[in-house]
N, C-alpha and C positions, 0 to 999 in steps of 0.2 A: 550555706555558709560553712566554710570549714575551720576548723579547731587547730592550734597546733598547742602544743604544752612543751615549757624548756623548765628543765629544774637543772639550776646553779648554772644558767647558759647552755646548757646541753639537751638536742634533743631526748622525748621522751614519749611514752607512751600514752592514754588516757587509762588503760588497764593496770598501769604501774602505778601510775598517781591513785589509781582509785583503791588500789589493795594496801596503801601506806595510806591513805586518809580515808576511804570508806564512802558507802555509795552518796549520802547523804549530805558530808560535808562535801565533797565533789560537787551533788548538785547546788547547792548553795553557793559556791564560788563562783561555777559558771554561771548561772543567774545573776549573780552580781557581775561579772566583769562584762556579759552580753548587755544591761542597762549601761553602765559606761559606755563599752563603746558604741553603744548605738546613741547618747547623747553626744560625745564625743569621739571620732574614729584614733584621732590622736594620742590618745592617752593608753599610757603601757599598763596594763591589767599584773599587777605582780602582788603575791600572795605570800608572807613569810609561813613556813610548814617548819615541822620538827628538824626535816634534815635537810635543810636550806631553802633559796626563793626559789617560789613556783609561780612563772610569766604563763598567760595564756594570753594566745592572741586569733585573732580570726582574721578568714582571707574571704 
């Protein structure tokens, strides 16, 4: 399954997200937003962060 990460609509890296939130809270989000969507594929995974929302979505 792949990852993609958009902060403020714009793509982005998982390396950039992680050096602005840190390894730990990274893995926690993704954790959470893989339980969503794997009960629901529908549902947009979006995270508010310091410097705007961070969407992560899988393909």
């Amino acid at each position: 399954m792949k990852t993609k990460f958009n902060l403020n609509g714009k793509k982005t890296t998982r390396k950039a997200i992680q050096e602005q939130l840190g390894a730990d809270r990274l893995a926690t989000m993704l954790k959470e937003a893989k339980e969503t969507f794997m009960a629901d594929p529908l549902i947009q995974n979006d995270f508010f962060i310091g410097s705007g929302m961070l969407t992560i979505a899988f393909e």
